[in-house]
Each structure stands twice: as structure tokens, then as C-alpha cells.
Phi, psi and omega in degrees: 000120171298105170227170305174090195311131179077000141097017173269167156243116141347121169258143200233115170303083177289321155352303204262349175250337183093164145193200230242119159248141190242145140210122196252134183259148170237170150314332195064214187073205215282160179283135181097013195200344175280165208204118168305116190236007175213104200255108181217158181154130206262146159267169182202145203256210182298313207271007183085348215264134165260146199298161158278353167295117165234169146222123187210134188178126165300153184230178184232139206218142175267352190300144166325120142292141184273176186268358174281336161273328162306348201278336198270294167230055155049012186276153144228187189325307184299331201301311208300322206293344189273337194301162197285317182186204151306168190278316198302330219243273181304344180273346131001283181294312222295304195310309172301336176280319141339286197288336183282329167302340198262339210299142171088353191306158163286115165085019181273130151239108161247000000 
């Protein structure tokens, strides 16, 4: 889990640092029972611009997608078969692409 040297948050000038847009897709259904299937994100640098740093990587889940969440962001079951792996495998990739995006911010520890 990526956490926060001293257990503070860092105060971050986003202007003047840039920063992280996250987007996570899920399965839906019942609350307790949905599965993260999809892990996306970008740097945007100082100027607003968004960076060639990405992340977008599919996760594989044996769980249902319901059909109100494909209806949302358009994933379904087959969609899954391209994913890399399980969230243990991709959220992995996620973390390592954090720190390589990250390296030197002051009080980021991931």
C-alpha cells in the first residue's frame, strides 16, 4: 500500500508540481462483492498539459461484471481475457509506475 512519509500529507503546490489523475472501474453489484477491473492514470504536468505518462491496464477478475456497470464503462467479462493478471499482479505494475512518476516528490514514500 503507498503511504505517506510520517504518516502526514505533504504539502504539494500543484501549479508548480503537477500532479496524478487516478481512474478505477469496477464490476458493480452488491457493495462487498465488486472487484476492481480496471486501474488508469496520468501525470499532468505544471502547465496542465497532460504528460506521456500513463497507465491504463486491465485486471482479471473471475467475479460477474453486473450489467449496469458495462452499461457505465463499457467493460465486460471478455474484455478481461487482455488483462496482464489479478489486482495482485497489476496493482503491482500500478505501484511501480507510481515511483517511477514520482521519484524525488518530497514526502511521497510509496
Amino acid at each position: 500500500m503507498p503511504t505517506l512519509s510520517g504518516g502526514k500529507i505533504p504539502h504539494v503546490d500543484w501549479k508548480a508540481d503537477g500532479h496524478v489523475c487516478f481512474d478505477v472501474e469496477t464490476s458493480g453489484g452488491k457493495k462487498g462483492r465488486n472487484c476492481v477491473i480496471q486501474l488508469s492514470a496520468v501525470f499532468v504536468n505544471k502547465d496542465s498539459k497532460r504528460s506521456a505518462l500513463t497507465f491504463n491496464e486491465l485486471v482479471y477478475t473471475v467475479r460477474p461484471i453486473a450489467w449496469a456497470a458495462t452499461k457505465v464503462h463499457g467493460l465486460t467479462n471478455a474484455s478481461l481475457v487482455r488483462a496482464k493478471g489479478d489486482f495482485k499482479v497489476v496493482g503491482k505494475l500500478w505501484i511501480e509506475w507510481l515511483q517511477k512518476g514520482t521519484h524525488g516528490c518530497q514526502g511521497v514514500s510509496l
